[in-house]
C-alpha positions as CSV (number, residue, x, y, z in Angstrom):
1,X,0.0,0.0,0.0
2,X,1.4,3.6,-0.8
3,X,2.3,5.8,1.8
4,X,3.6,9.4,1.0
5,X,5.9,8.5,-1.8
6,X,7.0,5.0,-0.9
7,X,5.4,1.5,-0.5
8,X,4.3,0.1,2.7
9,X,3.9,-3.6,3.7
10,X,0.8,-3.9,6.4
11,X,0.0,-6.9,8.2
12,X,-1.6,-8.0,11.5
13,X,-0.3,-10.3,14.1
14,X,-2.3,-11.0,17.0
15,X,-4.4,-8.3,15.9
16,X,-2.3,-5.7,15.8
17,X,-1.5,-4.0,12.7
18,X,2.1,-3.4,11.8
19,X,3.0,-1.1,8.8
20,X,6.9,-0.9,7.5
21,X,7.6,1.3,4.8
22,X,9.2,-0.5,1.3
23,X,11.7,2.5,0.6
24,X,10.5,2.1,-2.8
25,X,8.4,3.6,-5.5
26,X,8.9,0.4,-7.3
27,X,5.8,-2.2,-7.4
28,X,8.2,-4.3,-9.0
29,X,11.0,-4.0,-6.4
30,X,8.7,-3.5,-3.8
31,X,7.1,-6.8,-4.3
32,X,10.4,-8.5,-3.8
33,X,11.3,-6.4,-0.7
34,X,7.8,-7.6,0.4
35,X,8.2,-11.0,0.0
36,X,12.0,-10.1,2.1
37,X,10.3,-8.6,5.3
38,X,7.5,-11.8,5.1
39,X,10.1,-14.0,5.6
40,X,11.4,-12.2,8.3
41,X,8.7,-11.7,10.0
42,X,8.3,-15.2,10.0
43,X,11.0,-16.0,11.4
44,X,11.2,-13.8,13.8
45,X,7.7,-14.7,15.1
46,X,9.5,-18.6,15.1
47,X,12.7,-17.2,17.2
48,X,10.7,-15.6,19.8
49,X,12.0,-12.2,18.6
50,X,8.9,-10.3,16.6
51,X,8.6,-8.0,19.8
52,X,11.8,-7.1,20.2
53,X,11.9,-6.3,16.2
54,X,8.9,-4.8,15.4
55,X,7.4,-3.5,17.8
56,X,8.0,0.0,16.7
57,X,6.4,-0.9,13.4
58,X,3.0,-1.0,15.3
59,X,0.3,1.1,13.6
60,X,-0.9,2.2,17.1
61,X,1.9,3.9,18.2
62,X,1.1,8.0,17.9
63,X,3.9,9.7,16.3
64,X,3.0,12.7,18.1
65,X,3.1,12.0,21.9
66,X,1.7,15.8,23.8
67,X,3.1,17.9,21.5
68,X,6.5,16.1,20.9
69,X,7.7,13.4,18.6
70,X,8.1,10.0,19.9
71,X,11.6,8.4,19.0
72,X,10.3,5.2,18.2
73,X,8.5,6.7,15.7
74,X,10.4,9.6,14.4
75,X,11.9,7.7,11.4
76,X,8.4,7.3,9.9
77,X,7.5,10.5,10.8
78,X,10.8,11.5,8.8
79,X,9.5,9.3,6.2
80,X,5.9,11.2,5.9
81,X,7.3,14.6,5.9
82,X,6.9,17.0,2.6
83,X,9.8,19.2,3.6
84,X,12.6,16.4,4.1
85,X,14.8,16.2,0.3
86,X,13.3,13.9,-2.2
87,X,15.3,10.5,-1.8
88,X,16.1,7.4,-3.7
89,X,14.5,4.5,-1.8
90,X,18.0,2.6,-1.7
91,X,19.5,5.9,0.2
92,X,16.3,5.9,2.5
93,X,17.1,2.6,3.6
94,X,20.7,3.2,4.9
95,X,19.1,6.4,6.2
96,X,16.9,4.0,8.0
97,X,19.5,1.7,9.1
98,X,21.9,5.0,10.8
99,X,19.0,6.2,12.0
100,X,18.1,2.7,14.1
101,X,21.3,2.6,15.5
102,X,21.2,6.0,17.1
103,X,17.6,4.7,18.7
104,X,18.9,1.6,20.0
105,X,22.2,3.8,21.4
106,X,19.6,5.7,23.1
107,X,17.4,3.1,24.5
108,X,20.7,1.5,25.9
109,X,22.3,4.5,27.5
110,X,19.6,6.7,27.9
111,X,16.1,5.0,28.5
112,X,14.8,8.0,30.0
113,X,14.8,9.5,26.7
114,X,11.2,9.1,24.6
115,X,11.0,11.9,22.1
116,X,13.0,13.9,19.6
117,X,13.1,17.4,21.2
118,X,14.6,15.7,24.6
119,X,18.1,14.7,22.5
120,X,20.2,17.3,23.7
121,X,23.7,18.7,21.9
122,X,25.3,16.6,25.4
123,X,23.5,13.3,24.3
124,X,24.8,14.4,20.8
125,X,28.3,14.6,22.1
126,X,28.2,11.5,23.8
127,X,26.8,9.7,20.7
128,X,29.4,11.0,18.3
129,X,32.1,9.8,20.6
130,X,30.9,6.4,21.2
131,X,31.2,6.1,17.0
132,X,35.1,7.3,16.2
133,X,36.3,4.3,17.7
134,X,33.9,1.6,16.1
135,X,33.8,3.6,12.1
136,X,35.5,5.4,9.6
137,X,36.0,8.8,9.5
138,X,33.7,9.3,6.2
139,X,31.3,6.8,7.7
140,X,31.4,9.0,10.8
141,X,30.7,12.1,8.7
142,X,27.8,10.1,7.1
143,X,26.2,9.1,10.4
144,X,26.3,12.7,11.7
145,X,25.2,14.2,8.6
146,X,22.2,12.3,8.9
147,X,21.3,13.1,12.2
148,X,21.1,16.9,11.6
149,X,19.5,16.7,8.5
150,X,16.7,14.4,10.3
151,X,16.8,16.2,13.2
152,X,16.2,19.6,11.5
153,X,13.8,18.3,9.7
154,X,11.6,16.8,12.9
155,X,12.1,19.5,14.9
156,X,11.3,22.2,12.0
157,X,7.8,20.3,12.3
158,X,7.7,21.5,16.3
159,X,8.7,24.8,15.6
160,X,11.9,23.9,17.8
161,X,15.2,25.6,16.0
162,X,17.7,24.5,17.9
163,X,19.5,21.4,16.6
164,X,21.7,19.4,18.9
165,X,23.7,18.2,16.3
166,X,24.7,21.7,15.0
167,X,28.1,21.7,16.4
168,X,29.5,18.3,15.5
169,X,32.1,18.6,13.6
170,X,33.0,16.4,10.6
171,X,36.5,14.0,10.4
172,X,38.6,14.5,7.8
173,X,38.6,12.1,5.4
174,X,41.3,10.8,2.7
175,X,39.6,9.0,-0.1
176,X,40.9,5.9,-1.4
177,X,39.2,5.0,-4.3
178,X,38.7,2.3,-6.9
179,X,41.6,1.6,-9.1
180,X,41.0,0.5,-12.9
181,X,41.5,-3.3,-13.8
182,X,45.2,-3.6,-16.0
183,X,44.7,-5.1,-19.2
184,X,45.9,-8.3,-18.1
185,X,43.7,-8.4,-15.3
186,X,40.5,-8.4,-17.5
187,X,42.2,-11.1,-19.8
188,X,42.0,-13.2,-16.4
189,X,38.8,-12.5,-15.5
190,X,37.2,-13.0,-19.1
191,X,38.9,-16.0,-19.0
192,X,37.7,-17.0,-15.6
193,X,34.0,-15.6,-16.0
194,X,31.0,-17.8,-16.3
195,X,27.4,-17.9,-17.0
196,X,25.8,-14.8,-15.8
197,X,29.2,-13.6,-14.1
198,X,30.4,-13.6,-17.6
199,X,28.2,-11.6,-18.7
200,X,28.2,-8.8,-16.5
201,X,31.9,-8.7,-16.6
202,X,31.9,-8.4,-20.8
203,X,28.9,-5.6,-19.9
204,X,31.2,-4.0,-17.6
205,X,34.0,-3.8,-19.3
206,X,32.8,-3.2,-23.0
207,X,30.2,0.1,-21.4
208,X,31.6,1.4,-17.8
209,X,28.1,1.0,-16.3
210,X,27.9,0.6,-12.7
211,X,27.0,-2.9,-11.0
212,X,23.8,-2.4,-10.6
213,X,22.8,-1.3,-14.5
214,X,24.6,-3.9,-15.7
215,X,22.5,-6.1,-13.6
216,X,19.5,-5.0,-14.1
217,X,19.9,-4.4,-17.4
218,X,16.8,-5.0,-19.9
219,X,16.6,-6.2,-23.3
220,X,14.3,-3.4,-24.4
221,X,17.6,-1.1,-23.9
222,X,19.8,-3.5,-26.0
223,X,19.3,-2.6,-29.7
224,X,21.2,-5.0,-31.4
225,X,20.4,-3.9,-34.6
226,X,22.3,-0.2,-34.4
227,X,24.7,-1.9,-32.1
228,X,23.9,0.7,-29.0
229,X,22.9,0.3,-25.3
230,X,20.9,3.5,-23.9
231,X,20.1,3.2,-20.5
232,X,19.0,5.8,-17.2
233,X,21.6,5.3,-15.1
234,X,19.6,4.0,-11.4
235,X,21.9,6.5,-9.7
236,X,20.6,9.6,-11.6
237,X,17.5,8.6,-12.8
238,X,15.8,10.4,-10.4
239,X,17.3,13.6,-11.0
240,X,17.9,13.4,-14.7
241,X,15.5,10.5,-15.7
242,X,16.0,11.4,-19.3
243,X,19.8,11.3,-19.5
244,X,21.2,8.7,-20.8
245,X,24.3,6.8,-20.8
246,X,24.7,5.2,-23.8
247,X,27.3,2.7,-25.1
248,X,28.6,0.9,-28.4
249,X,28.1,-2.5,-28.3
250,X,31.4,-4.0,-29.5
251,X,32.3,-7.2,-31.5
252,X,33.2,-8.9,-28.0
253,X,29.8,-7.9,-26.4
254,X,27.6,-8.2,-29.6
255,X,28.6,-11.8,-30.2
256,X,27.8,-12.6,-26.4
257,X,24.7,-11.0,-26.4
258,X,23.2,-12.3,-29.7
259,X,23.9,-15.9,-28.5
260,X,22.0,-14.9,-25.4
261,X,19.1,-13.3,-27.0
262,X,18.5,-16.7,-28.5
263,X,17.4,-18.0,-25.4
264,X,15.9,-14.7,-23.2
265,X,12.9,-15.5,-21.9
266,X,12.4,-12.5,-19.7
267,X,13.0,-8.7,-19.2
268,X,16.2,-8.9,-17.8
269,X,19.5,-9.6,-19.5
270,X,20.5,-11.2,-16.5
271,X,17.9,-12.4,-14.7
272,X,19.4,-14.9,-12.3
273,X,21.5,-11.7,-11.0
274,X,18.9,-9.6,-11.2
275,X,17.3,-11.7,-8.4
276,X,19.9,-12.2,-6.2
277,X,20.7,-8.6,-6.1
278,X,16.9,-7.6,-5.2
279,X,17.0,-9.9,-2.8
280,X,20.1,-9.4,-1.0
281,X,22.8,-7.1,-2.3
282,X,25.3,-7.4,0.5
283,X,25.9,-11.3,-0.4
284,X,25.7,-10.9,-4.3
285,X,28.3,-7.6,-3.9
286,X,30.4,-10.5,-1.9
287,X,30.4,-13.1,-4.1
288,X,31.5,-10.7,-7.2
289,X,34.0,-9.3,-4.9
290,X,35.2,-13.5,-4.5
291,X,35.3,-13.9,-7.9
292,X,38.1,-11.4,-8.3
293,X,39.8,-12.3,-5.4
294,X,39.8,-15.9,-5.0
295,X,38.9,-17.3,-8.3
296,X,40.9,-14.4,-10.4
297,X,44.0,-14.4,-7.9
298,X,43.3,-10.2,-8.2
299,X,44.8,-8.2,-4.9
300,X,41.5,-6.3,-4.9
301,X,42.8,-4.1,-1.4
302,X,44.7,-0.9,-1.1
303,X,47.6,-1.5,0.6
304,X,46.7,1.1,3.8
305,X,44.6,0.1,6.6
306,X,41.5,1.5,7.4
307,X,39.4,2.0,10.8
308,X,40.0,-0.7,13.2
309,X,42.4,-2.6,10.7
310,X,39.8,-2.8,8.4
311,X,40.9,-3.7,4.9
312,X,40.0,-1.1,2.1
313,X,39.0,-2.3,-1.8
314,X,41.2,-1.0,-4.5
315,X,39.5,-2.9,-7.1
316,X,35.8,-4.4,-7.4
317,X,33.3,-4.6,-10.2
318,X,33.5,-0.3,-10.4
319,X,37.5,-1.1,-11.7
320,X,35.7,-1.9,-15.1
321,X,34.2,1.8,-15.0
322,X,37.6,3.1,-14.3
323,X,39.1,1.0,-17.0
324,X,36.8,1.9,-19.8
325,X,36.7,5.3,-19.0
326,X,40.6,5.3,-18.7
327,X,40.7,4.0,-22.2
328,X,37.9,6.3,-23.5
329,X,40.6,9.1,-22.4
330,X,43.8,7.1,-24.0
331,X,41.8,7.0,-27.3
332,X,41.4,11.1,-27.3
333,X,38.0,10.7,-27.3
334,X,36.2,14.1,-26.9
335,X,34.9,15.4,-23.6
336,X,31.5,15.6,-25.4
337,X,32.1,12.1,-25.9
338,X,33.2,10.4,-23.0
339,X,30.0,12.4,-21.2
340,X,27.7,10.7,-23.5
341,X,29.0,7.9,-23.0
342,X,28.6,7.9,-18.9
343,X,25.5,9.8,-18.6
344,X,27.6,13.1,-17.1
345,X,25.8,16.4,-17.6
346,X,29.5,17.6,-17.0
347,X,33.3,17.1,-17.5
348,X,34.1,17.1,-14.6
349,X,33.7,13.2,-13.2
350,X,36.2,12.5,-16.0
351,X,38.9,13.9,-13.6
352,X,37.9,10.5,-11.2
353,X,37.5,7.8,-13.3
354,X,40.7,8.7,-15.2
355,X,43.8,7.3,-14.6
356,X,46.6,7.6,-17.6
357,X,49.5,4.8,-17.7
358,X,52.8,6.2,-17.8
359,X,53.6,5.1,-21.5
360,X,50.4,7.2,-22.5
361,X,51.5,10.5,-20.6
362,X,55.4,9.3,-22.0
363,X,53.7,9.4,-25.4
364,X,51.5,12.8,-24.6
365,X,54.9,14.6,-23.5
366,X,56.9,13.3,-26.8
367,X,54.0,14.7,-28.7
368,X,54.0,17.9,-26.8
369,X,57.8,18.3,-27.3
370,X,57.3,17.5,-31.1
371,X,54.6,20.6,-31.3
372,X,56.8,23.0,-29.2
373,X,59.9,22.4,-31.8
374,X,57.9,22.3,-34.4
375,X,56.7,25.6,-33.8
376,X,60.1,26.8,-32.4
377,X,61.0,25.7,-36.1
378,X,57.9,28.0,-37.4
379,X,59.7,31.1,-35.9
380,X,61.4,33.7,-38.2
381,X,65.0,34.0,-37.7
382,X,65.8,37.7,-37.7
383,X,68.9,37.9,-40.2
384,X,72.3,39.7,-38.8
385,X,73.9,42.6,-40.5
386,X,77.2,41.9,-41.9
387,X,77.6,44.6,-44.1
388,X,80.6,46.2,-41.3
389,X,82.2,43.2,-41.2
390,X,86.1,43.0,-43.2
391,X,86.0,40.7,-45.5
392,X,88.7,38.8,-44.4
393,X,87.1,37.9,-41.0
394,X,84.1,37.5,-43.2
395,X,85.5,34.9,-44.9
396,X,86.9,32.5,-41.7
397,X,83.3,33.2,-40.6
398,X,81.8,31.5,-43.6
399,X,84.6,28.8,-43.8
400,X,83.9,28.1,-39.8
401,X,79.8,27.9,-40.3
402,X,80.3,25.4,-43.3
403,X,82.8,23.0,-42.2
404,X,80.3,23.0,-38.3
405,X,77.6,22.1,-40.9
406,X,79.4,19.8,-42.7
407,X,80.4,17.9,-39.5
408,X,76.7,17.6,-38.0
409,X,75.8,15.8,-41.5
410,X,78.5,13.4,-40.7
411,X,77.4,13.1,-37.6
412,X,74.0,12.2,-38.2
């Protein structure tokens, strides 16, 4: 059932009705999310746990409680708001999932503590420094960012302006990013790859689309016939759902996906994939991480450490982005180009998923030194008066300038 602009499951259980919200406009993916909490909720009525994890979910509890927002309701109250930013339902449900962990901190260290407007900036202190030692610092930053922007939000509803989160300040963070796959790293992998794994890989490498395009890629956006791929990239879609990204299908790719088309049945070039990342992203982001790792023999980590030891990913399914877009940049394709290609509105993500080999900024430098002399060579020489010079020194100079020239001919 719809509720503000998402998808809500409802259900009763001993007579109580329970609602959760689907974090989705999506009948299609909120269908499989559906049948996700069922099984949950099964099992959690099994364990003995359905109190203990959804009891907040009960349709009975007021939001409001004498003026003030209860805490155990104040994510769905977040949720129902028209003045909180228009958000994609897969960023609502990490919102979701910060936004639990501050309640159950709360409920642990501060019982006494019901509603929204009694979270004071102290309780806010004492939160923030119970995460540094268990996160990252960009992770940090994400938590706290989240907070304020839920909190003003909430208490923008009770006409309260103070927001105890204000003064937190952020971590710095150094990025570490995704390196691209080396050429002989994608001969592995190709060679390795699959089934469906296969194909996602040739997909990846052969367009730079993210994981979860090429997943849930559909035929209708495969024209084999013109040889092109055109497809709303899921991460802008909702801010620019009529750009774009659209790719060449190449010799590799066509012949892959002809042979497949043979056989489609469904919507979904891969729908196997499809499925398993609907129903649990976490494990199917795992298993392609495997793949690299243990079945390709790929050092997918960077070589620092991160937050509690934690190892960071250098490479992953994203180094196929990197890679084609790298090459896309070693070809001298345009700007205009390349943005076309991604789905960019600007040039300026090229910077990121750019990363030029040494032989091809060797090469750029040679060709740069070749223009420079070139041009150098372009100059007009101004010619030097001789007219005041005897003509016996005249002559040694003359004699001098051709036997130098005559010696760099033999020379060369």
């Amino acid at each position: 059932m719809p509720r503000g602009d998402a998808l809500y499951c409802q259900w009763k259980h001993k007579d109580q009705p329970y609602f959760v919200s689907l974090d989705t406009t999506s009948k299609k993916d909120a269908e499989v999310a559906r049948k996700i909490l069922m099984a949950q909720v099964i099992a959690a009525i099994t364990d003995g746990t359905f109190h203990e994890k959804f009891a907040k979910h009960k349709k009975n509890v007021p939001i409001v409680v004498n003026g003030d927002i209860s805490l155990a309701r104040a994510w769905d109250a977040y949720v129902q708001s028209s003045t909180r930013p228009d958000t994609s339902g897969d960023t609502l449900r990490q919102y979701s999932y910060q936004f639990s962990k501050f309640v159950e901190w709360v409920n642990a260290h501060h019982p006494e503590i019901k509603t929204i407007s009694k979270v004071d900036k102290v309780v806010a202190r004492e939160y923030a420094t119970s995460l540094q030692p268990t996160v990252g610092n960009g992770t940090y930053n994400k938590y706290v960012n989240l907070l304020k922007l839920v909190f003003r939000v909430l208490l923008e509803t009770l006409d309260i302006e103070a927001n105890p989160w204000r003064n937190i300040q952020h971590k710095q963070v150094v990025t570490m990013g995704k390196l691209p796959f080396t050429a002989v790293e994608i001969e592995t992998i190709l060679a390795k790859a699959t089934g469906e794994i296969r194909t996602l890989c040739l997909l990846g490498k052969n367009t730079g689309f993210r994981l979860k395009d090429c997943v849930l890629l559909d035929w209708s956006e495969v024209d084999l016939e013109k040889r092109l791929i055109k497809h709303v990239p899921y991460k802008t879609r909702r801010r620019k759902p009529k750009v774009k990204a659209t790719a060449y299908i190449s010799d590799e790719l066509y012949a892959h996906l002809c042979q497949l088309k043979k056989t489609a049945t469904g919507e979904r070039v891969c729908p196997d994939s499809a499925s398993s990342y609907l129903r649990n992203l976490g494990e199917f982001c795992k298993a392609i991480q495997k793949f690299f790792s243990t079945t390709c023999g790929i050092n997918v980590h960077h070589e620092e450490r991160g937050c509690r030891n934690r190892a960071l990913a250098s490479k992953g399914f994203h180094s196929f982005r990197h890679y084609y877009f790298t090459t896309a940049h070693e070809a001298e394709t345009a700007s205009q180009g390349i943005n076309a290609m991604a789905g960019w509105s600007s040039s300026a993500m090229q910077g990121v998923y750019t990363h030029p080999s040494d032989e091809h900024i060797i090469s750029m430098g040679k060709r740069i030194e070749q223009v420079a002399l070139s041009r150098r060579s372009a100059q007009p020489v101004a010619t030097p008066d001789v007219t005041g010079i005897p003509d016996d020194e005249l002559a040694r100079t003359v004699k001098a300038l051709q036997d130098e020239l005559e010696r760099r001919k033999k020379a060369s």
